[in-house]
C-alpha positions as CSV (number, residue, x, y, z in Angstrom):
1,X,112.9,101.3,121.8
2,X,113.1,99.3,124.7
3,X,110.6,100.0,127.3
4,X,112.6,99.0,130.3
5,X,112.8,101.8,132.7
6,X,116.3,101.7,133.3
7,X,117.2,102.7,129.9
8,X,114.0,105.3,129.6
9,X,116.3,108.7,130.2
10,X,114.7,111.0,133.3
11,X,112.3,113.3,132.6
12,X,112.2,117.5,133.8
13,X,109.2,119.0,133.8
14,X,109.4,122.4,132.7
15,X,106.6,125.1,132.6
16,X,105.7,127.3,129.5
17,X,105.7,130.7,129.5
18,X,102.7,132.3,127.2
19,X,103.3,135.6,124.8
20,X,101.6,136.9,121.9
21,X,102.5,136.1,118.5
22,X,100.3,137.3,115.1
23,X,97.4,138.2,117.5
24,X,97.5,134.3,119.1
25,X,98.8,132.8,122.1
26,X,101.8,130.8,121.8
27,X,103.7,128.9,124.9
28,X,108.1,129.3,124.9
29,X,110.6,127.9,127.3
30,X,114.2,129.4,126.5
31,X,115.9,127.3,124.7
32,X,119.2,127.9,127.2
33,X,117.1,125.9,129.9
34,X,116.3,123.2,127.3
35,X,120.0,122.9,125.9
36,X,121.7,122.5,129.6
37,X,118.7,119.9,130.5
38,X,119.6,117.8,127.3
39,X,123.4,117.9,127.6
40,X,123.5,116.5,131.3
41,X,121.4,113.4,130.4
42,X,117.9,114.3,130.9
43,X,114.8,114.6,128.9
44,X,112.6,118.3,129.3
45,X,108.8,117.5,128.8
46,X,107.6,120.9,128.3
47,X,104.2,121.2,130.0
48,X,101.5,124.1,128.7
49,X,100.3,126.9,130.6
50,X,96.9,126.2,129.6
51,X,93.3,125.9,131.5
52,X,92.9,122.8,133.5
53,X,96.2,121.6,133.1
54,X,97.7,122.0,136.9
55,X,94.0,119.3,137.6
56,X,96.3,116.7,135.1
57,X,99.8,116.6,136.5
58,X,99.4,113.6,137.3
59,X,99.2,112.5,133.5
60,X,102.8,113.7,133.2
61,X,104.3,111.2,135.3
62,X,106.6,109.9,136.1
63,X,108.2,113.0,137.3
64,X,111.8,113.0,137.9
65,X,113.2,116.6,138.2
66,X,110.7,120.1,137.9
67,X,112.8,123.5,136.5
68,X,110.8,126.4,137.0
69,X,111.9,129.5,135.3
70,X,111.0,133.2,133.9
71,X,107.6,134.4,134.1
72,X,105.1,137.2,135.4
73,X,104.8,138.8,138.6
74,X,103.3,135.7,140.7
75,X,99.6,136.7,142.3
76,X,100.2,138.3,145.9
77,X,97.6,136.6,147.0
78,X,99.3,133.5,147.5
79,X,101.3,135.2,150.2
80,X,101.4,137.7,152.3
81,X,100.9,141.1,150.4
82,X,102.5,144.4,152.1
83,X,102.0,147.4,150.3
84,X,101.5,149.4,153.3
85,X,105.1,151.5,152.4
86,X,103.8,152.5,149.1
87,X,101.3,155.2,147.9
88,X,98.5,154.3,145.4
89,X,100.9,156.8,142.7
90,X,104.0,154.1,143.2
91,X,101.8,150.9,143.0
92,X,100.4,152.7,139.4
93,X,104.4,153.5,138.3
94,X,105.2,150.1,139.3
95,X,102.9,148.5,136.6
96,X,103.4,150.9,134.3
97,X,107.5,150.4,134.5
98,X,107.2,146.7,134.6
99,X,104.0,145.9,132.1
100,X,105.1,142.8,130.9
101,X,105.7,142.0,134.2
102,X,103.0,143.0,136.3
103,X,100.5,141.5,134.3
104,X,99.2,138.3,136.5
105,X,99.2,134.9,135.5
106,X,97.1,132.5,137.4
107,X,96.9,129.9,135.3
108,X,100.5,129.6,135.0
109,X,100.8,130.0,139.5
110,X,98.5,127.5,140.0
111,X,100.4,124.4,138.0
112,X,103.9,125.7,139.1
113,X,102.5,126.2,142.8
114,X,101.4,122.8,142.4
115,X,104.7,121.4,141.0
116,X,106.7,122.9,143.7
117,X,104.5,121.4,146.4
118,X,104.5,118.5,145.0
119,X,108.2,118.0,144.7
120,X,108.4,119.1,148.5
121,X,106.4,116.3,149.4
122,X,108.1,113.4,147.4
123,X,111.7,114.8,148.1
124,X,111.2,115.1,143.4
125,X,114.6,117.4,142.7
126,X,113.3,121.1,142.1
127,X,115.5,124.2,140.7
128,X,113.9,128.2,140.4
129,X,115.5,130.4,138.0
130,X,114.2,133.7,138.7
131,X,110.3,133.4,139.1
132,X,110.8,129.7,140.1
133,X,112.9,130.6,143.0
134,X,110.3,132.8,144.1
135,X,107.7,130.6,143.5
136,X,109.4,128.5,145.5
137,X,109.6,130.6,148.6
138,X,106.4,131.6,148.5
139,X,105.1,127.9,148.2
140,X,107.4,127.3,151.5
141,X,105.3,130.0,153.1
142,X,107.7,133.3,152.5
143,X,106.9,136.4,150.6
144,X,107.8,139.0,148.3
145,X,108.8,142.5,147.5
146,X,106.4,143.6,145.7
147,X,109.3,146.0,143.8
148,X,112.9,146.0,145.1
149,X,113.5,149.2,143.5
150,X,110.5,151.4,145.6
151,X,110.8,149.3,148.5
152,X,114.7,148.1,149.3
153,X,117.2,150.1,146.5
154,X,115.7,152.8,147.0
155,X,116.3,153.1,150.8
156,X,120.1,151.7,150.7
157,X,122.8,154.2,151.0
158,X,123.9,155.6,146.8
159,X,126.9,152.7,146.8
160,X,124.6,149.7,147.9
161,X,121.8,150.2,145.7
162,X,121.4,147.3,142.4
163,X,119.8,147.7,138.8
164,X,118.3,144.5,139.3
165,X,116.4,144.9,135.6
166,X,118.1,146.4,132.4
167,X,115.2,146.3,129.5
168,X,117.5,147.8,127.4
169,X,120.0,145.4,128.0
170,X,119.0,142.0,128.8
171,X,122.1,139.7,128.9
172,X,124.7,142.0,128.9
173,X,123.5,143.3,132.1
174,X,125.1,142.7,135.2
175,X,125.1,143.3,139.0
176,X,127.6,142.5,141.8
177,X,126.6,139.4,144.7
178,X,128.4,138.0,147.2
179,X,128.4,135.0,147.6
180,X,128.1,133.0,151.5
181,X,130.8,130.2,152.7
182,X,130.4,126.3,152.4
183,X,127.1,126.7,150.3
184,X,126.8,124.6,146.9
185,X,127.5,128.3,145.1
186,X,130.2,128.7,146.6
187,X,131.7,125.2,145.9
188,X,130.7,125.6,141.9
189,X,132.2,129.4,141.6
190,X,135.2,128.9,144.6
191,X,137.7,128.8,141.7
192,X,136.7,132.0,140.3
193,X,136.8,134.2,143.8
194,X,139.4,136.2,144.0
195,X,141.5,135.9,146.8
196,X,139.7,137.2,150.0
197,X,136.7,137.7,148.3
198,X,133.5,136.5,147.7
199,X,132.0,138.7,144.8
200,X,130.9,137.5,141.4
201,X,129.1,139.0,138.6
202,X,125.6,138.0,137.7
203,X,123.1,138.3,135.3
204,X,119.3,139.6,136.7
205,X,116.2,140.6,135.0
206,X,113.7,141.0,137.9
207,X,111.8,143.9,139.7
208,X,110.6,141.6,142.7
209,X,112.4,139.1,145.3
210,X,112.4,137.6,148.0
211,X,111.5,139.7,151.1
212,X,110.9,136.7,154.0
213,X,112.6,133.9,153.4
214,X,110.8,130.8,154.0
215,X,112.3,129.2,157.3
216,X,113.8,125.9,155.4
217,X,116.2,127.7,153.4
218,X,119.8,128.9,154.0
219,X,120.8,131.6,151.7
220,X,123.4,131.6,149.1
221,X,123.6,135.3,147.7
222,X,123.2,138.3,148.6
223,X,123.2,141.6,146.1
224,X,124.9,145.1,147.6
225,X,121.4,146.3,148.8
226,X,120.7,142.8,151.2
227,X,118.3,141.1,148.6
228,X,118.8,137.1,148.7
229,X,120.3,136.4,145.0
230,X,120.0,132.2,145.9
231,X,119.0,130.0,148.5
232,X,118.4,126.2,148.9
233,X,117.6,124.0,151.4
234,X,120.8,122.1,153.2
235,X,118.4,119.1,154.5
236,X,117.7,118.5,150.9
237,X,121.0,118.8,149.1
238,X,122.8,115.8,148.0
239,X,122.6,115.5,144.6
240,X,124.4,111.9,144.6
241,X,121.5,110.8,146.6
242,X,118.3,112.4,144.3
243,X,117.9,115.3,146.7
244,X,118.1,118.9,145.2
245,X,115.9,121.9,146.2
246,X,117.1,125.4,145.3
247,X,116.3,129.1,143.6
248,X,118.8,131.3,142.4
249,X,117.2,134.6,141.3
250,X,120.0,135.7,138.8
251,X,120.2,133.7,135.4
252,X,123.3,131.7,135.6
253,X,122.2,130.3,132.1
254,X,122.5,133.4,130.6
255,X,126.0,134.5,131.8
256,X,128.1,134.5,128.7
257,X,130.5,136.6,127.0
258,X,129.2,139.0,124.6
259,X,128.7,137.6,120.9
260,X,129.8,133.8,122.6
261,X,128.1,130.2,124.3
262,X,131.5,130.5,126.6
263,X,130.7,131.3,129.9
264,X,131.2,134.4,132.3
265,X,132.3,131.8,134.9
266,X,132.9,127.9,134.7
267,X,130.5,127.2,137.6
268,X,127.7,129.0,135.9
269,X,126.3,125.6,134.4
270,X,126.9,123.5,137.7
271,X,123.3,124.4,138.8
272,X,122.4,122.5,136.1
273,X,124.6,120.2,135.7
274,X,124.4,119.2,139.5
275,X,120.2,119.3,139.0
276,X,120.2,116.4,136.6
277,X,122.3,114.4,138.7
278,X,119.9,114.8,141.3
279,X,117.4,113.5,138.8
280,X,119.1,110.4,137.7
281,X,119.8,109.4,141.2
282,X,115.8,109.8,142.2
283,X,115.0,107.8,138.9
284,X,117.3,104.9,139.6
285,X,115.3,105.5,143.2
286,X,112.0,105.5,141.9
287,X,112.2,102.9,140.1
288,X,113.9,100.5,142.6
289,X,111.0,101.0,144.7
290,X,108.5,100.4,141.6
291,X,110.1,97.2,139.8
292,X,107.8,94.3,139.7
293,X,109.1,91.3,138.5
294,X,108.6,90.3,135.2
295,X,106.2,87.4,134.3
296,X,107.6,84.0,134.1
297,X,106.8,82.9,130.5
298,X,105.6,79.1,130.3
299,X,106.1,77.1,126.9
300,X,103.0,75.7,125.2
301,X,102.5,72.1,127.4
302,X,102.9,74.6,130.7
303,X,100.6,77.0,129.4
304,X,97.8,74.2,128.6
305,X,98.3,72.9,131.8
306,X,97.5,76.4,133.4
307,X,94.1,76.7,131.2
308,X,93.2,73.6,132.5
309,X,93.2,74.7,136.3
310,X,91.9,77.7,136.0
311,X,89.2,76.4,134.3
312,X,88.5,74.1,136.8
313,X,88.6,76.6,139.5
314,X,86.3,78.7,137.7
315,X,83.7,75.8,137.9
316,X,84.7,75.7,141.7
317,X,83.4,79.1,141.5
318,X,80.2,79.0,139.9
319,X,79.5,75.9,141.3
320,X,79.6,77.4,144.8
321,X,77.9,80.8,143.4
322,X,75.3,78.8,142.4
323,X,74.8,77.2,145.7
324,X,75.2,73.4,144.5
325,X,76.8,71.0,146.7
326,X,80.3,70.8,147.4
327,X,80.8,67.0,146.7
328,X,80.2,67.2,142.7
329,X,82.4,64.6,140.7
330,X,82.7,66.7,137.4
331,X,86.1,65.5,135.6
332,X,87.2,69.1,135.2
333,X,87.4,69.8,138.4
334,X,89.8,67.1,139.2
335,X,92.6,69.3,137.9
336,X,92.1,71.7,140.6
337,X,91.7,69.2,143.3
338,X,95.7,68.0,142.3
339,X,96.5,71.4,141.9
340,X,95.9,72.3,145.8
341,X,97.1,68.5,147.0
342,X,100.1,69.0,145.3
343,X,100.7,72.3,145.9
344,X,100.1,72.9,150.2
345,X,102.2,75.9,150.8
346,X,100.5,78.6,148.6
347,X,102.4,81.5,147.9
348,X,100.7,84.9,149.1
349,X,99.4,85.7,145.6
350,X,98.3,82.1,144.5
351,X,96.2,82.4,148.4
352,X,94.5,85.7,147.6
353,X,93.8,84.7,143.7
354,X,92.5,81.8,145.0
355,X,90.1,83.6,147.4
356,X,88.9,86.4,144.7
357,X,88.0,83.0,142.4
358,X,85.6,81.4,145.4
359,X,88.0,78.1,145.7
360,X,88.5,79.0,148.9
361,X,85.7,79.1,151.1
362,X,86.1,79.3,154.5
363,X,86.4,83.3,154.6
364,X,83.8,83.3,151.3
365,X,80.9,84.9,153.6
366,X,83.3,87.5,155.2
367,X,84.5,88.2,151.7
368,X,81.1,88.9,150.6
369,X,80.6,91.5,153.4
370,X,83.6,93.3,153.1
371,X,82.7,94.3,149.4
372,X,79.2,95.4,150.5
373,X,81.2,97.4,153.1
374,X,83.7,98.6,150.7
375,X,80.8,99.9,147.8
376,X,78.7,102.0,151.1
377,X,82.1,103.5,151.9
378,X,82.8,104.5,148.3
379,X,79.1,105.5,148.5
380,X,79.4,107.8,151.0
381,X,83.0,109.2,149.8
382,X,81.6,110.3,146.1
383,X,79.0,112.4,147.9
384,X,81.5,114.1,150.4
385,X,83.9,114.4,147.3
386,X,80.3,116.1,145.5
387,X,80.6,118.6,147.5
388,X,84.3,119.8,147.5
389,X,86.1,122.4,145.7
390,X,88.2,122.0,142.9
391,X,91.1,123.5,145.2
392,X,90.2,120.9,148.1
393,X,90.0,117.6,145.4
394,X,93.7,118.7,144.3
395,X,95.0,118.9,148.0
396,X,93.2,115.9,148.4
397,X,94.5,113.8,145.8
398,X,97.9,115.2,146.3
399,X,97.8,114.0,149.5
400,X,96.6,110.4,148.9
401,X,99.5,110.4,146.1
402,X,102.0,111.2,149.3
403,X,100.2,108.3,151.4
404,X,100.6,105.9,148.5
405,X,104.1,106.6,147.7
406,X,105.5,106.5,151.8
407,X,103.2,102.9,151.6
408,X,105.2,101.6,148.4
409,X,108.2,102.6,150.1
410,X,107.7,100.9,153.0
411,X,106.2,97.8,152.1
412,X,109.2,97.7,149.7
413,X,111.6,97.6,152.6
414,X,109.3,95.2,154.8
415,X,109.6,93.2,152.0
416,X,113.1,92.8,151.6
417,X,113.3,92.1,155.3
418,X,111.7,88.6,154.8
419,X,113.5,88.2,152.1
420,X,116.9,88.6,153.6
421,X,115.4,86.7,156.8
422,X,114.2,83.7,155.1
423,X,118.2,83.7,152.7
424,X,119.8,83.3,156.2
């Protein structure tokens, strides 16, 4: 297989989800998720919900696309918790209704909390299902109900309140949402509204949501009782251009017709469909910004003639390491010499490999210094990095992975400037 990039298919992460199976942990993603990913022309790398693994993200890169989906209750911690509207006997019948639910996951918040920041920070195309869109609320600095059912159904007049969660039914179940103008739901489900309205049917298996919705997002959906059922955020939609954040709370994957793979609607694959285009465009984006150009290949009499000079700057090296004088007549050396009087307008790269080799030595004593400077700084930087928290080195680096990207990208563009400049 070729390893050109261009013809390397773009990768989704996806997060496991962990269950019990003969007495062991084993990690699932549904394959509904996995099937949609692979028909729109992208690759799902499944990555484990196991210890340590949100510290190695960055050994799953590149990252083109993250899908976040089903999962446990995500730690309230991470937000703002309010349980001041329910009693100590609700909070008990809440995880004693919701089990599977209820039971916390850290692990598993920690490397999709990390995910979803991540993709906020390099614009990386990001779609919630369920959990995910929560997750990314919460990560956007909203919060949660901690149960819909004690704290918003419950309080809505008979004909508003939602069975947002069916356990005895899981995808035949089905709630009622409307959905709001000019947003990318509407434009995927428009042809199935009826005339004058905005209602569709949706498949849900959830007892929390989103109570505060983080200030980025727009919503999408709403259910009868006023819960958000999707949101995304309109400064980072345009999936022709690799920009797609959004969380739909219903299962849009799941909404087909009993004993069938047909649909309830034909917009309910768009979300994904529209996803992976946003990934393909931010892969042919990523790797505009990251091609280097490919090593000019010499034939054999070239290649000798290459040895040859950079053996005899090598000598031009040692020989000034070694402090002997600068007028030595050795015979190898004479290659060099041509090379430099033949050659007066070094390129950028032939300067600095020149420097870094010691056949430049007008800046040699400067050169010196700076790497004395550079090994106190990186001195002093281990010890204050000693002392930080495993939390505070993952900021940390996430941040200097930020800087570097923004510097890529920049340079890249400064660099086509001269280019263009010196063409005209």
């Amino acid at each position: 297989m070729s390893s050109d990039l261009s013809v390397i298919l773009p990768r989704v992460l996806i997060v496991s989800r962990r269950s019990v199976r003969k007495n062991k942990f084993v990690d699932f993603v549904g394959e509904y998720h996995l099937d949609l990913i692979v028909g729109y022309g992208a690759v799902p790398v499944i990555v484990p919900r196991v210890s340590g693994v949100h510290m190695l993200l960055n050994s799953f890169e590149p990252i083109h696309g993250v899908l976040l989906c089903e999962g446990e209750d995500i730690d309230p911690s991470w937000y703002e918790q309010d349980t001041s509207g329910l009693s100590q006997e609700e909070l008990e019948e809440i995880r004693r209704l919701h089990a599977s639910d209820t039971s916390i996951d850290r692990e598993k918040d920690s490397i999709e909390l990390s995910l979803a920041k991540l993709c906020l920070e390099r614009n990386i195309p990001y779609m919630g299902i369920c959990r995910g869109s929560q997750v990314l609320n919460v990560a956007c600095g909203g919060t949660l109900y901690q149960d819909i059912g004690k704290e918003l159904s419950n309080k809505c007049p008979e004909n508003q309140r939602v069975m947002h969660i069916n356990y005895d039914d899981y995808d035949g179940h089905r709630h009622e949402v409307k959905v709001v103008e000019n947003t990318p739901l509407h434009h995927w489900f428009k042809d199935s509204l009826e005339e004058g309205k905005m209602n569709i049917w949706v498949n849900s298996y959830h007892h929390q949501g989103v109570k505060r919705l983080a200030q980025r997002f727009v919503p999408m959906a709403f259910a009868p009782d006023g819960l958000i059922e999707g949101f995304y955020d309109p400064d980072a939609y345009n999936p022709e251009e690799g920009k797609f954040i959004m969380g739909l709370q219903f299962h849009p994957e799941r909404m087909r017709k009993p004993d069938s793979e047909e649909f309830d609607y034909p917009g309910c694959p768009f979300a994904y469909q529209e996803f992976v285009k946003a990934v393909v465009a931010y892969q042919k984006k990523l790797n505009t910004l990251t091609s280097v150009q490919k090593p000019l290949k010499l034939n054999k009499e070239m290649e000798n003639k290459r040895k040859i000079i950079v053996r005899s700057f090598s000598l031009a090296k040692n020989l000034y390491n070694a402090g002997r004088g600068m007028n030595s007549k050795e015979p190898e050396l004479e290659a060099g010499a041509e090379f430099l009087e033949s050659n007066t307008a070094l390129s950028v790269q032939q300067e600095n490999r020149l420097k870094q080799m010691g056949a430049t030595v007008r800046n040699a004593g400067s050169y010196v210094e700076r790497l004395k400077l550079n090994e106190e700084r990186e001195k002093m930087a281990r010890n204050v990095m000693g002392k930080m928290s495993v939390e505070q080195l993952s900021e940390l680096l996430s941040f200097y992975h930020t800087m570097g990207q923004i510097c890529s990208e920049v340079m890249e563009r400064k660099i086509h400037g001269l280019v263009n400049d010196f063409s005209s």
